[in-house]
Residue, then its C-alpha position, 0 to 999 in steps of 0.5 A: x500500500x504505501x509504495x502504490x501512493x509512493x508511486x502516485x505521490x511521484x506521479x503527481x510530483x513529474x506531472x507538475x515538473x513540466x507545467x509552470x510554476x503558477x500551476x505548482x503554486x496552486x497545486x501546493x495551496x489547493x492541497x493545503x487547503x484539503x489537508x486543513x479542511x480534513x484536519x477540521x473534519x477529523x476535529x469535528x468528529x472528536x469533538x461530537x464523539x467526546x462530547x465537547x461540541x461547543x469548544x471544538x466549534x469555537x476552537x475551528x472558528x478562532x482558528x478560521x478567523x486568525 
């Protein structure tokens, strides 16, 4: 499993080596943009299952709002 997404991560990496950099760029932001909305999700879901709503809700709008 982990040398199929080695495999997939160095696909996408020579995929984007011959596009420009503008491409890159927002390659990179769209990915870190997926990375912290799934961060957020998981957040959530610890939160709801801990009980503790009303903190992990103000927790992820503070953070949203910085």
């Amino acid at each position: 499993m982990l040398n199929h997404l080695s495999a997939r991560a160095f696909q996408r990496f020579a995929f984007h080596q011959d596009r420009g950099p503008i491409v890159r760029v927002v390659s990179i932001q769209i990915t870190y943009f997926l990375k912290s909305a799934f961060g957020m999700a998981a957040r959530w879901r610890e939160g709801v299952r801990a009980g503790h709503v009303e903190q992990v809700a103000t927790d992820l709008l503070s953070k949203e709002i910085d």
